[in-house]
C-alpha positions as CSV (number, residue, x, y, z in Angstrom):
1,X,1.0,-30.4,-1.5
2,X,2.3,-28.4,1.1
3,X,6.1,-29.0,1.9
4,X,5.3,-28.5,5.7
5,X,2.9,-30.6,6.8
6,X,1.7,-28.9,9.6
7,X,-1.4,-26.8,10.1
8,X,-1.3,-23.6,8.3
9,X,-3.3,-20.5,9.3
10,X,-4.3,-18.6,6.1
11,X,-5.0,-14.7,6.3
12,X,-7.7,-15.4,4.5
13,X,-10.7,-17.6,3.3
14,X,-9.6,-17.3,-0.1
15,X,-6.1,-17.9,0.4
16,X,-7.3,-21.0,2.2
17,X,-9.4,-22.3,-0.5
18,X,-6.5,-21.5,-3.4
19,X,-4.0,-23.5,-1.1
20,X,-6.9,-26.5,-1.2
21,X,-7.3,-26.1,-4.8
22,X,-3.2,-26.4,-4.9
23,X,-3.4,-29.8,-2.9
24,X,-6.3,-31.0,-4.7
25,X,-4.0,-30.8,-8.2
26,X,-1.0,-32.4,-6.4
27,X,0.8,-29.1,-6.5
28,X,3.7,-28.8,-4.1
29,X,4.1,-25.2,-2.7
30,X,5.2,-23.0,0.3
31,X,2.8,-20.0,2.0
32,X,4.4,-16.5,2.3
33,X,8.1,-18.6,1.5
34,X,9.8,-14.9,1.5
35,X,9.8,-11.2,2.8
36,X,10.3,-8.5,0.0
37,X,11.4,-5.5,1.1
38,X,10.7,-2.2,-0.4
39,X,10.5,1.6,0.4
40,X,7.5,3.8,-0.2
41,X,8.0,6.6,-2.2
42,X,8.6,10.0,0.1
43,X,5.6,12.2,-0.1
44,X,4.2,15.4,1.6
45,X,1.2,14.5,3.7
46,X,-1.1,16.1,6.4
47,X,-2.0,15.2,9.4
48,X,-4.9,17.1,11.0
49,X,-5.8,16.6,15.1
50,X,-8.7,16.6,16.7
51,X,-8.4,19.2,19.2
52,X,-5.8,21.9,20.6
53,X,-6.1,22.6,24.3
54,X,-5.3,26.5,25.0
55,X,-2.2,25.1,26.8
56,X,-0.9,23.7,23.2
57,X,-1.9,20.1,24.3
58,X,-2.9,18.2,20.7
59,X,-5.9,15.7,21.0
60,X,-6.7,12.8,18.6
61,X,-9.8,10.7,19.6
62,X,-10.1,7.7,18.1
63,X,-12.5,4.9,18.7
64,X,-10.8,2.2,15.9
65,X,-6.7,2.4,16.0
66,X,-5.5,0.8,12.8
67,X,-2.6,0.5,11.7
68,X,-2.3,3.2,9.3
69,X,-3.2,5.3,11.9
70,X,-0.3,4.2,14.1
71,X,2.1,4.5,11.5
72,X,1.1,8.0,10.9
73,X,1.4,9.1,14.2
74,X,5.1,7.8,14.4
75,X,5.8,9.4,11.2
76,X,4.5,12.7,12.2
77,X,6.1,12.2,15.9
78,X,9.1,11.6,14.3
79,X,9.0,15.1,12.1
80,X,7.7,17.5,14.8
81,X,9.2,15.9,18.3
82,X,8.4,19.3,19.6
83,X,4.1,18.6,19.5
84,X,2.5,17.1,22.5
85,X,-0.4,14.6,21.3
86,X,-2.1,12.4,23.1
87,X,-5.2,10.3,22.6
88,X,-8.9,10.1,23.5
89,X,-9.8,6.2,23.3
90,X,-13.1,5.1,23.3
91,X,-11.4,1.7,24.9
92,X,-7.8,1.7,25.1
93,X,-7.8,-2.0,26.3
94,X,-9.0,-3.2,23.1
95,X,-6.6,-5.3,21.0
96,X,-4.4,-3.3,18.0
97,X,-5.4,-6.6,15.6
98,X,-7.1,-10.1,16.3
99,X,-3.9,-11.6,16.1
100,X,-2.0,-9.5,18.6
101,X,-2.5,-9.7,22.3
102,X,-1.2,-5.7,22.4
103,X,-3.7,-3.1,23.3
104,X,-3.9,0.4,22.7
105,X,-2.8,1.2,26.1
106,X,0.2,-1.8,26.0
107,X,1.1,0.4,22.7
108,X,1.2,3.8,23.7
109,X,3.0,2.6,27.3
110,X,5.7,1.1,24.9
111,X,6.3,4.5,23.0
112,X,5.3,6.9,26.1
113,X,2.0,8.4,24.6
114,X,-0.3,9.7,26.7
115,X,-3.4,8.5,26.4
116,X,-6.9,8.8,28.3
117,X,-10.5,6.6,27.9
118,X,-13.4,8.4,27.0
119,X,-12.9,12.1,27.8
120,X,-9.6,15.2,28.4
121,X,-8.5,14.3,31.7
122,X,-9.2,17.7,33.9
123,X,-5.2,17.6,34.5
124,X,-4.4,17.9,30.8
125,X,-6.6,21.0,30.7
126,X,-4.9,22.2,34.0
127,X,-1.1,22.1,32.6
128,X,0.2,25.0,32.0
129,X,2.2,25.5,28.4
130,X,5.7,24.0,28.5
131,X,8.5,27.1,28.2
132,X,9.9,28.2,24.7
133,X,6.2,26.3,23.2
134,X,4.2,28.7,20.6
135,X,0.9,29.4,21.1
C-alpha cells in the first residue's frame, strides 16, 4: 500500500499497473521517494542549423521542440554567446510537454530568443550584420 493515500499520477501505464500489482500484495511503498543527482559525462558534440542568412542570422526551424532540443540550444548558447539564432516554429503557441502550460513562445520570451511562426520575417533578412561579426 501506498504510504500517501492520495491520488497518484503515474508517468506511465506501466508504472501504474506495477504500483497496483504492489497494493494488490499488500506492499507498502513510496512513488519517485528521492532525486539523484548526477553529471553527464563532458563530450564534444555538434550542433548543425538550419539556415545562415547573408547577414550572419542562424535559423533553426523546428516543428516538434523537445526537450533535448532545448537543452542543446542552451548548451550551445552558452559556448558561442557571440551567434545569433533564432527559430522558425511551425506553432510557437504549442505546449513544451503535456504537463506544462509553457509554450514555445512563453520559452523563448523567458530566455530572449527570437523566434518567428512559419516563415524568416522580411526584417531578419533586412538587418544588417552586427559590427566586429565574421562573415
Amino acid at each position: 500500500m501506498r504510504l500517501e493515500k492520495q491520488q497518484q499520477k503515474y508517468r506511465s501505464k506501466l508504472e501504474q499497473k506495477v504500483a497496483q500489482s504492489l497494493e494488490s500484495d499488500d506492499c507498502e511503498y513510496e512513488y519517485e521517494p528521492v532525486e539523484i543527482r548526477y553529471t553527464i559525462p563532458s563530450r564534444i558534440a555538434r550542433y548543425t542549423p538550419d539556415f545562415r542568412l547573408p547577414n550572419g542570422i542562424l535559423v533553426e526551424v523546428k516543428g516538434l521542440w523537445d526537450a533535448t532540443d532545448r537543452r542543446k540550444q542552451a548548451l550551445v548558447r552558452a559556448a558561442h554567446p557571440e551567434l545569433d539564432i533564432r527559430f522558425v516554429f511551425a506553432n510557437p503557441w504549442n505546449r513544451i510537454s503535456k504537463q506544462s502550460d509553457t509554450t514555445y513562445a512563453d520559452y523563448c520570451d523567458k530566455l530572449g530568443w527570437k523566434y518567428a511562426k512559419g516563415r524568416v520575417p522580411t526584417s531578419w533578412m533586412k538587418e544588417s550584420r552586427k559590427e566586429g561579426e565574421k562573415k
